[in-house]
C-alpha positions in Angstrom: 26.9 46.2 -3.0 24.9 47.9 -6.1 23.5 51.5 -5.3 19.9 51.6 -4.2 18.6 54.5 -6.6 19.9 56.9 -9.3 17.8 59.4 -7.4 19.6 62.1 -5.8 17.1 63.2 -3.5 15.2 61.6 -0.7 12.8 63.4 2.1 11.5 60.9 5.3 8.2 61.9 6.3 7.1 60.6 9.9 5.0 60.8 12.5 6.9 60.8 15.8 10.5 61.1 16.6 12.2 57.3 16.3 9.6 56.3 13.7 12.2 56.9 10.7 15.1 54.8 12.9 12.7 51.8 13.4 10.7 51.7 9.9 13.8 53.2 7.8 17.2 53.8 9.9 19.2 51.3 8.0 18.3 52.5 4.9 18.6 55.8 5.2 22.4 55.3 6.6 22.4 53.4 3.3 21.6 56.3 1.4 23.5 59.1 3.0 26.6 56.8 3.0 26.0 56.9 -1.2 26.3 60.7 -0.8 22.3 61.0 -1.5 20.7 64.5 0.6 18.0 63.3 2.8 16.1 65.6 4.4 13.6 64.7 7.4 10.2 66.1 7.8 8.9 65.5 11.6 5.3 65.9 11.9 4.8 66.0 16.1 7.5 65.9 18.0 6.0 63.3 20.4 4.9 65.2 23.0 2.6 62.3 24.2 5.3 59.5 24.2 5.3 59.2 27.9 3.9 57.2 30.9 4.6 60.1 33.0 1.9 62.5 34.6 4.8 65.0 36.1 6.3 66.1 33.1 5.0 68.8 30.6 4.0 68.2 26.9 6.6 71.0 26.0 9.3 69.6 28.1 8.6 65.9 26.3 8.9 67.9 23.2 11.8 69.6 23.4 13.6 66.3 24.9 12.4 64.3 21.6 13.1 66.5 19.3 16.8 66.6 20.7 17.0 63.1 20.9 15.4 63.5 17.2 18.8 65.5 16.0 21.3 63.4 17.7 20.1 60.2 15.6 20.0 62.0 12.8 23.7 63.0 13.6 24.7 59.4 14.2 22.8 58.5 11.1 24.4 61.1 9.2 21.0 63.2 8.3 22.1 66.9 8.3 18.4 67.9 8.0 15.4 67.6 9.9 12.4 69.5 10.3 9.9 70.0 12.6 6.5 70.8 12.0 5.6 70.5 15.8 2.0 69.5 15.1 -0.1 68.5 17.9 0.8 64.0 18.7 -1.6 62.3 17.8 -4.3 64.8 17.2 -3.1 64.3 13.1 -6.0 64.1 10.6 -5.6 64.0 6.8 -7.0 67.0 5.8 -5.8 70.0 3.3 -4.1 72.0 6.3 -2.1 69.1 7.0 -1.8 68.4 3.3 -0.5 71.8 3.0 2.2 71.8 4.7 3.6 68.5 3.8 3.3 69.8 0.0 4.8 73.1 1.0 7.6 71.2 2.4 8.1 68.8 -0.9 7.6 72.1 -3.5 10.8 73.3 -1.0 13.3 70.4 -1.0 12.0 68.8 -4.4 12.9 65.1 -3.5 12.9 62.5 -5.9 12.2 59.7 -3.5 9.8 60.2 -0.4 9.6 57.7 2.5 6.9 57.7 4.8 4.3 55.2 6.9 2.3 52.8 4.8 -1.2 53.9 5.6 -3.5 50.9 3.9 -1.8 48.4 5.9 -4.3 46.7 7.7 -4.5 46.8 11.9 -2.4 49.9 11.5 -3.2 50.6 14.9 -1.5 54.4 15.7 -4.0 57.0 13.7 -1.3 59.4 13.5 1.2 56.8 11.0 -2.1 56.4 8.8 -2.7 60.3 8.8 1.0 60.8 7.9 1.0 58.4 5.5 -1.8 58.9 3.7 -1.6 62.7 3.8 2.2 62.2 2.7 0.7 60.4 -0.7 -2.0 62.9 -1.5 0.5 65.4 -1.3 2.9 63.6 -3.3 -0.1 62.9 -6.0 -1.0 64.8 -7.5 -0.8 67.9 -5.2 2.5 68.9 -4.8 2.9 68.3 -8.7 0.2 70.8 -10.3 0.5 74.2 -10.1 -3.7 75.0 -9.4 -3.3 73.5 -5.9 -2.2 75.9 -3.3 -1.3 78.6 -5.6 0.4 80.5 -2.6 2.5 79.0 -2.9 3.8 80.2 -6.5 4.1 83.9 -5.0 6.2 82.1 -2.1 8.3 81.3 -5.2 7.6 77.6 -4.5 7.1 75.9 -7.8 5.2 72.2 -8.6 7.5 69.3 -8.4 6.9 65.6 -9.4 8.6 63.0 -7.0 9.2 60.2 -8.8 8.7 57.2 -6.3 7.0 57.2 -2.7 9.0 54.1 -0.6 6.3 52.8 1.8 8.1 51.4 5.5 5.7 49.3 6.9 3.7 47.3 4.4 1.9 43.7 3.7 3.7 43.4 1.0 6.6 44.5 0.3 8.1 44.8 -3.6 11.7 46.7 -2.2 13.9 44.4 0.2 17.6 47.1 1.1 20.4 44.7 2.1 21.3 46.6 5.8 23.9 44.5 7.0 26.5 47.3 7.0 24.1 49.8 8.4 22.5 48.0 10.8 24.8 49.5 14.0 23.8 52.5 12.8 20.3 52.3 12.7 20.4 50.4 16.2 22.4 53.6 17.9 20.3 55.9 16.2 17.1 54.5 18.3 19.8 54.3 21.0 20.1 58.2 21.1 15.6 57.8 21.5 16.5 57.2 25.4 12.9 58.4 26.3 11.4 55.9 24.3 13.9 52.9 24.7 16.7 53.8 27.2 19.6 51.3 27.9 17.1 48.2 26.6 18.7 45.6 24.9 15.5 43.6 24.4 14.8 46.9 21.8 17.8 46.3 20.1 17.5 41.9 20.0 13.8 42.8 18.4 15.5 45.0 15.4 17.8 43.0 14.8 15.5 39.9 15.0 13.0 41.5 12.5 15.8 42.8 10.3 16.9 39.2 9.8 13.3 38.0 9.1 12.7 40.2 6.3 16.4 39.7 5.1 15.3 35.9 5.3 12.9 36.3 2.1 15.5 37.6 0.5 18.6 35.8 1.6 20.0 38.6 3.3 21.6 38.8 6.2 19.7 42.3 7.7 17.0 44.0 5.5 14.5 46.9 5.8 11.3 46.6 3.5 9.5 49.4 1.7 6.0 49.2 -1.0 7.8 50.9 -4.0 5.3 53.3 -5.7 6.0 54.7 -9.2 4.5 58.5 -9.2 6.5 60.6 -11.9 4.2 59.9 -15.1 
């Protein structure tokens, strides 16, 4: 099996906790197993992913973002940040841009995957505010010096990413052979037991829309990304 980039560096930026396992979790297994770094940026940390009225936000938090660390233990992420903004309150505006770009000019990726936001009947407004702040900060914020200067006495420089990898989209251009990953994308969203427990209809539905999309392709498994060119 080929190596999916030359890149060396890849950042996931998502909305919720278990929104990089189901758009990405094979992939990114993919990735760390080539010895890439890949950082996680968490925007909420799913404080609102409950039916429950006798539980606090914070206490939903704190649970998430721990489930949050042990899949990104199974999947062999060492990083993951939390920006512990409020779920699904998220708006793309130039606070929020802010921080995503702070985060880039930080870790300097080379790849960034996130949600695609111009799919249409994206239903949850906090995947489109990720994803489309995640692209304006990508282009051409992060990249020129004039935006956010703060950041320059922070000592965080301008960086170009080269390619965005959208999870999610119409139409796809990037089909990742994940039949060797696929295990460990499934006990990654295993370790979400808040938002999936014991289910085993979760785990028949990934692995039946892994093989669908490795179907166009004549793939076993596959994940699915909108390959966007930025570096110019």
């Amino acid at each position: 099996m080929s190596e999916l980039t030359p890149y060396h560096r890849v950042m996931v930026v998502v909305a919720h906790p278990d929104d990089m396992e189901f758009g990405a979790g094979g992939t990114v297994a993919r990735l760390v197993q080539e010895g890439k770094e890949v950082v996680l940026v968490q925007c909420t940390s799913g404080e609102k992913g409950t039916d429950r009225r006798d539980v606090a936000p914070e206490c939903i938090a704190q649970q998430r973002e721990a489930e949050e660390r042990e899949a990104c233990k199974r999947l062999g992420v060492r990083e993951v940040v939390f920006l512990r903004l409020p779920d699904g309150e998220l708006v793309p505006d130039l606070a929020f841009r802010e921080r995503i770009v702070r985060q880039i000019r930080l870790f300097r990726p080379d790849i960034v995957i996130t949600h695609d936001p111009f799919r249409p009947y994206a239903l949850h407004p906090d995947h489109r505010a990720v994803g489309i702040t995640t692209i304006d900060a990508v282009y051409p914020t992060a990249r020129d010096p004039l935006y956010f200067p703060q950041h320059l006495a922070e000592g965080l420089e301008p960086h170009k990413v080269a390619e965005l990898w959208l999870f999610g989209a119409q139409y796809p251009d990037l089909y990742v052979d994940i039949a060797t990953t696929i295990e460990l994308k499934l006990s990654a969203l295993a370790a979400h037991r808040s938002q999936v427990g014991d289910s085993q209809d979760v785990a028949q539905r990934v692995r039946e829309r892994a093989a669908e999309l490795g179907a166009e392709r004549g793939l076993r498994y596959a994940e699915a990304f909108k390959v966007i060119s930025v570096r110019r």
